[in-house]
ZAVOMI-722756 format. One record per residue: y, x, z of N, C-alpha, C in turn; residue number from 1. Coordinates in steps of 0.1 Angstrom, whole numbers, plus 5000, padded with zeros to 4 digits. Layout:
residues N
@n_y: Y	n_x: X	n_z: Z	ca_y: Y	ca_x: X	ca_z: Z	c_y: Y	c_x: X	c_z: Z	nr: NUM .
...
END
This chain:
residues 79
@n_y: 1101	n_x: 2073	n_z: 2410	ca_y: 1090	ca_x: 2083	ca_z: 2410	c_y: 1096	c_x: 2097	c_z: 2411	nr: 1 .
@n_y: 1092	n_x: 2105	n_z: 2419	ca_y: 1095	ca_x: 2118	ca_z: 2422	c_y: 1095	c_x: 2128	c_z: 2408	nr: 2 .
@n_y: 1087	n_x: 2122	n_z: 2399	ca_y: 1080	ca_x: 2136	ca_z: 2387	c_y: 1090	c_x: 2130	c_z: 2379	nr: 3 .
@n_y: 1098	n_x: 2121	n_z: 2376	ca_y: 1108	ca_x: 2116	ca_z: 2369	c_y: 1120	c_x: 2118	c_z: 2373	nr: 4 .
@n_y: 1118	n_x: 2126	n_z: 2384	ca_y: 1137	ca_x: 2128	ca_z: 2390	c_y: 1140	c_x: 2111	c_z: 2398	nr: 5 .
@n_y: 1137	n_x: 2105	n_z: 2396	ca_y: 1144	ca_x: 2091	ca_z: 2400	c_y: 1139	c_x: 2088	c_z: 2416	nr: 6 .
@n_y: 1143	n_x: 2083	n_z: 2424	ca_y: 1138	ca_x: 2076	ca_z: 2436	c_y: 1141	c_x: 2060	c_z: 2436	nr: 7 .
@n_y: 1132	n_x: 2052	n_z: 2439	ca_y: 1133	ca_x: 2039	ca_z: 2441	c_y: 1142	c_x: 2038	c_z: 2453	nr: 8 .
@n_y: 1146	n_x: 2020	n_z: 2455	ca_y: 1155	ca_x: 2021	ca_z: 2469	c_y: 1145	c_x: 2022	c_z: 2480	nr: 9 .
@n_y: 1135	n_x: 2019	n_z: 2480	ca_y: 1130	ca_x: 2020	ca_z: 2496	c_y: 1127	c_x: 2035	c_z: 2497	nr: 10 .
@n_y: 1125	n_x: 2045	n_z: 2489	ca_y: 1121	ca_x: 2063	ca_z: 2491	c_y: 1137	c_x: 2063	c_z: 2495	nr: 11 .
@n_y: 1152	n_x: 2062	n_z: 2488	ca_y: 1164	ca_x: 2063	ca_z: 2494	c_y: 1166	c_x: 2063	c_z: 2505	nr: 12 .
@n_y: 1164	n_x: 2047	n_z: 2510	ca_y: 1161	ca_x: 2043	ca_z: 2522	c_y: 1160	c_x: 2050	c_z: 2534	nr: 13 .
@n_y: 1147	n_x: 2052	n_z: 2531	ca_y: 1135	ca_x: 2062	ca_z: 2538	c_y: 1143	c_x: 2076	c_z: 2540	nr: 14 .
@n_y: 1148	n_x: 2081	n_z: 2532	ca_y: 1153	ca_x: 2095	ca_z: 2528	c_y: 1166	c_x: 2091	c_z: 2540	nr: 15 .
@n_y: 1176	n_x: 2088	n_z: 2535	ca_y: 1186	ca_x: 2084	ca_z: 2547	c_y: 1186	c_x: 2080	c_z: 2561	nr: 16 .
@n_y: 1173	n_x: 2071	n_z: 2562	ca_y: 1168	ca_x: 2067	ca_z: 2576	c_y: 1168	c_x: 2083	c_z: 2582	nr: 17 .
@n_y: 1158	n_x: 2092	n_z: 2573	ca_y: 1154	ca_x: 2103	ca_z: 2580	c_y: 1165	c_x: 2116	c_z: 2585	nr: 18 .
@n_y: 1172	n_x: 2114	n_z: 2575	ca_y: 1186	ca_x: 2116	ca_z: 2573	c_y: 1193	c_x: 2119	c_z: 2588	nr: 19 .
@n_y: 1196	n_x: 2103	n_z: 2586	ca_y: 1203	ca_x: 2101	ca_z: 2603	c_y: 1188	c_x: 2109	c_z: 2614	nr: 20 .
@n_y: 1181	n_x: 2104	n_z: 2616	ca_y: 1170	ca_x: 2107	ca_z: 2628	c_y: 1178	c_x: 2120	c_z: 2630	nr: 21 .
@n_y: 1173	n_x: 2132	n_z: 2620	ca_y: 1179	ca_x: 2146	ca_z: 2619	c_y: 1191	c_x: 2149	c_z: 2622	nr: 22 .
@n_y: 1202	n_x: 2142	n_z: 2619	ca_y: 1216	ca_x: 2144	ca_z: 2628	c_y: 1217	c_x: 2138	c_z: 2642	nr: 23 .
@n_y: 1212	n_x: 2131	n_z: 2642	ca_y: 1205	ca_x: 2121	ca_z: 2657	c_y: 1201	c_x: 2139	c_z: 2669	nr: 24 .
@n_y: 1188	n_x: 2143	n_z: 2663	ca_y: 1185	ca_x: 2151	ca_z: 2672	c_y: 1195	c_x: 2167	c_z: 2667	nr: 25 .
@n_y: 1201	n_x: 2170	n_z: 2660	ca_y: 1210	ca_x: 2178	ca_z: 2660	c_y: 1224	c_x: 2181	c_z: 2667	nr: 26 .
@n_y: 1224	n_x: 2162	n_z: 2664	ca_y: 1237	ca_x: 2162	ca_z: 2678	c_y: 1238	c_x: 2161	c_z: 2693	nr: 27 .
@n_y: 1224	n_x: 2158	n_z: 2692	ca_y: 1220	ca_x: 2161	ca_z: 2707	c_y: 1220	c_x: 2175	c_z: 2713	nr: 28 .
@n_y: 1219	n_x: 2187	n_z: 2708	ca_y: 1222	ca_x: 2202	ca_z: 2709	c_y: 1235	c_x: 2208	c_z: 2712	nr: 29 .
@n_y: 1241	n_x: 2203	n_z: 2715	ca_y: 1250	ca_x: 2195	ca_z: 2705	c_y: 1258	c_x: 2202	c_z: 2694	nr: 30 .
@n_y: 1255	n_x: 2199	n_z: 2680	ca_y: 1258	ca_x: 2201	ca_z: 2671	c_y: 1266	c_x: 2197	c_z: 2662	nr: 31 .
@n_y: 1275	n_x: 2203	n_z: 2651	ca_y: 1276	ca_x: 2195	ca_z: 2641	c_y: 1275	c_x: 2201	c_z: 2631	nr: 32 .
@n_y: 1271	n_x: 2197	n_z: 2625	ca_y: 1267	ca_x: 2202	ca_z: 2606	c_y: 1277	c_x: 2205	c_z: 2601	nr: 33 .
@n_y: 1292	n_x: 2192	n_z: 2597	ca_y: 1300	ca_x: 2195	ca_z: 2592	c_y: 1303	c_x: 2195	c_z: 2578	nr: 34 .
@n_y: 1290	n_x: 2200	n_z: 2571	ca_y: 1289	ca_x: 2199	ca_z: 2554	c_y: 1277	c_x: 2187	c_z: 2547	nr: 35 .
@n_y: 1274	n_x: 2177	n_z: 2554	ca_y: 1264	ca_x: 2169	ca_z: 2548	c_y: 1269	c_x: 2162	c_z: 2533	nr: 36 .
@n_y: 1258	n_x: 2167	n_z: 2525	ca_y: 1263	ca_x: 2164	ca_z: 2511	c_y: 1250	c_x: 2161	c_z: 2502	nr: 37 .
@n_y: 1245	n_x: 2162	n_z: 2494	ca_y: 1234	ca_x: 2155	ca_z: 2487	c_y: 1228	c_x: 2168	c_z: 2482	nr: 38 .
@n_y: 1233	n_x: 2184	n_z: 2477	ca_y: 1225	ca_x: 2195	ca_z: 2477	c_y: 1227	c_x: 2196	c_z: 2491	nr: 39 .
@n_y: 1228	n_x: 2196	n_z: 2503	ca_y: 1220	ca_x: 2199	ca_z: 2514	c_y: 1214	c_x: 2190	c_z: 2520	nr: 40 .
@n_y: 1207	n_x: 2183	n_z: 2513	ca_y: 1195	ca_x: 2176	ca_z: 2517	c_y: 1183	c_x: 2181	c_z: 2506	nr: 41 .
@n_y: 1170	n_x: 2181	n_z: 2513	ca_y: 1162	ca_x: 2189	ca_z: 2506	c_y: 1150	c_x: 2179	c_z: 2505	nr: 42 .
@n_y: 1142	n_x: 2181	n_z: 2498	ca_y: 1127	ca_x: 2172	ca_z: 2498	c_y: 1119	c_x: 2187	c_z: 2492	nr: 43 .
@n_y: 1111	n_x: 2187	n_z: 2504	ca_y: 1099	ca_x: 2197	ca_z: 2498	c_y: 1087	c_x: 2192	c_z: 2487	nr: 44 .
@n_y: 1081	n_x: 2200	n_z: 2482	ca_y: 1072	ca_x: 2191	ca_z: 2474	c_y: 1060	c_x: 2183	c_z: 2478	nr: 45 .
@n_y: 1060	n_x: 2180	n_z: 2493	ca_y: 1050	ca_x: 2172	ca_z: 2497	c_y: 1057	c_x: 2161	c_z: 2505	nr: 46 .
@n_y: 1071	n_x: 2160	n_z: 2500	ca_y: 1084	ca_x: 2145	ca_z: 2502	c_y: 1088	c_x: 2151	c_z: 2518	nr: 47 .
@n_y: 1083	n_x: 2157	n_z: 2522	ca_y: 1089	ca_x: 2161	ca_z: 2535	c_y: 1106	c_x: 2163	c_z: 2534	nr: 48 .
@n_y: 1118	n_x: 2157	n_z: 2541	ca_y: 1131	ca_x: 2161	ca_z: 2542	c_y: 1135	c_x: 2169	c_z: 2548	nr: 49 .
@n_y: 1141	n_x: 2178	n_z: 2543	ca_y: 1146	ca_x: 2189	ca_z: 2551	c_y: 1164	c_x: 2192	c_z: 2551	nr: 50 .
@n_y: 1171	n_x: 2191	n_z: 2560	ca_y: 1184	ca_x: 2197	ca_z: 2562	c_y: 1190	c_x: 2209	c_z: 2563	nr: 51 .
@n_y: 1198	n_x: 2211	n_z: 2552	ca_y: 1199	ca_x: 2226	ca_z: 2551	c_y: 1212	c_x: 2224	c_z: 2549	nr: 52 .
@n_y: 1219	n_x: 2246	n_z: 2555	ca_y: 1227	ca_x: 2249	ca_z: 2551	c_y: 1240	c_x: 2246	c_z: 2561	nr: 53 .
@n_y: 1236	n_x: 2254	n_z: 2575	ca_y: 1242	ca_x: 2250	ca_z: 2583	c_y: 1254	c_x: 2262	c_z: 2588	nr: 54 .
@n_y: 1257	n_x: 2267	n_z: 2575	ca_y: 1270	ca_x: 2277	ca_z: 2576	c_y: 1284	c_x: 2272	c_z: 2584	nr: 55 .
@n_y: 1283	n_x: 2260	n_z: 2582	ca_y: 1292	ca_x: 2253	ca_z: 2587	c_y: 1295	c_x: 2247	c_z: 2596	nr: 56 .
@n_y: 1281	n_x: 2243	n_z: 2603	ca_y: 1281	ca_x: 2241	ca_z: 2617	c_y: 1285	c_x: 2248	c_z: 2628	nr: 57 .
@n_y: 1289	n_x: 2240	n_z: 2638	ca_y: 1298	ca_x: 2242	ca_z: 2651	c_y: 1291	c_x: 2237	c_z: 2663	nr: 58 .
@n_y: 1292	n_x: 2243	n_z: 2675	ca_y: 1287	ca_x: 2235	ca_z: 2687	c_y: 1299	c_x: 2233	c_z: 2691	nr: 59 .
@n_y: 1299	n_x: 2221	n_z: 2694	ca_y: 1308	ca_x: 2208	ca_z: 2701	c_y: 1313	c_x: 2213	c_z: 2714	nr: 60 .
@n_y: 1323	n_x: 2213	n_z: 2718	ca_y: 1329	ca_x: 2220	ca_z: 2728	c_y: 1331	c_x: 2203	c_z: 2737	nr: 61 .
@n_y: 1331	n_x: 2200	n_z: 2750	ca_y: 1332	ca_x: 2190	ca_z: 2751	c_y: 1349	c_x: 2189	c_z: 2758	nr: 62 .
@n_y: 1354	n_x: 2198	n_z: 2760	ca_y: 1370	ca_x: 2197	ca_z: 2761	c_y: 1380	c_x: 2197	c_z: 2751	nr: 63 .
@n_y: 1378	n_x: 2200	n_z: 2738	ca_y: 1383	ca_x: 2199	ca_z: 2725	c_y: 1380	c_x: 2189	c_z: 2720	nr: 64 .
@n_y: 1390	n_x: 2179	n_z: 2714	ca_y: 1390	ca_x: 2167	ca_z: 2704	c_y: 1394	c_x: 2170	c_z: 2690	nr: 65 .
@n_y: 1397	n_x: 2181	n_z: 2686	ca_y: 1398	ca_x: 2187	ca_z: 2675	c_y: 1395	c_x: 2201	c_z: 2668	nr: 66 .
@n_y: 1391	n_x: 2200	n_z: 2655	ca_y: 1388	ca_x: 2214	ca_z: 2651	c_y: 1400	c_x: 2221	c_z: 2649	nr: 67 .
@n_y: 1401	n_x: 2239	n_z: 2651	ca_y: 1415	ca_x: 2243	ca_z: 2646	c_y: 1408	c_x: 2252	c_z: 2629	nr: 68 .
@n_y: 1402	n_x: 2246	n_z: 2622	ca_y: 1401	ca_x: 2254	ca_z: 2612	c_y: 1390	c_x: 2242	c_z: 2600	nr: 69 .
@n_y: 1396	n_x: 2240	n_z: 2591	ca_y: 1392	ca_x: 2229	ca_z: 2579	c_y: 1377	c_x: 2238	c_z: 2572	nr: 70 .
@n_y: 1362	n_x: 2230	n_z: 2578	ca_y: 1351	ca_x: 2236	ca_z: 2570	c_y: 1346	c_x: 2222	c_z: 2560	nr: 71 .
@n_y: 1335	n_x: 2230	n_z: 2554	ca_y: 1325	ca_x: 2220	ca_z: 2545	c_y: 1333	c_x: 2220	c_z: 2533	nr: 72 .
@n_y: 1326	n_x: 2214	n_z: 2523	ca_y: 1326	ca_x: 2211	ca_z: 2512	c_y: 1336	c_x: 2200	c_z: 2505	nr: 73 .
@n_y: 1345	n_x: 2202	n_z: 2500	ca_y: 1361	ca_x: 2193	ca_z: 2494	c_y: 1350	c_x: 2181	c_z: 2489	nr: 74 .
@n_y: 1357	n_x: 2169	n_z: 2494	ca_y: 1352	ca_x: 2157	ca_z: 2493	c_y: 1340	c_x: 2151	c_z: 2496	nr: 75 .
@n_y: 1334	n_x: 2159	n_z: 2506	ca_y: 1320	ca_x: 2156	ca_z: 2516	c_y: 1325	c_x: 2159	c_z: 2533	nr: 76 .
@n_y: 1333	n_x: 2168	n_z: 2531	ca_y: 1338	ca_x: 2169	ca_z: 2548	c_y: 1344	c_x: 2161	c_z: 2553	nr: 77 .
@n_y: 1341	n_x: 2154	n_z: 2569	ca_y: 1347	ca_x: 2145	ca_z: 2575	c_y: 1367	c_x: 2150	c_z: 2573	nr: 78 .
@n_y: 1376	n_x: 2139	n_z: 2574	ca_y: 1385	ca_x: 2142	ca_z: 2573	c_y: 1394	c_x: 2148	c_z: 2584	nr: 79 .
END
């Protein structure tokens, strides 16, 4: 239940499925977030998800296979 702090597994679920959708159409921009971590995911008070906090984000160069500079958050950033 939300007013308890707690989420069941299928609201997790749910939250994650929506999760991905959201980087799904982000990377299509093409985007990357970069910092996906658990305070930047957001639930408004009417359960809506929201992704935040895109300081970190990069658009994808498509001739570069690598970043030259280490972002996001120590032990949430891809390696």
């Amino acid at each position: 239940c939300l007013a308890t702090g707690r989420l069941s597994e299928d609201q997790v679920c749910d939250i994650a499925l929506e999760v991905c959708r959201m980087l799904g159409c982000v990377h299509e921009q093409p985007v990357v977030h970069r910092d996906i971590k658990p305070a930047n995911i957001f639930m408004t008070d009417d359960g809506r998800i929201r992704l935040i906090d895109f300081d970190a984000a990069r658009i994808q160069k498509e001739d570069t296979t690598r970043d030259t500079v280490c972002r996001g958050t120590r032990h949430f950033a891809a390696p």
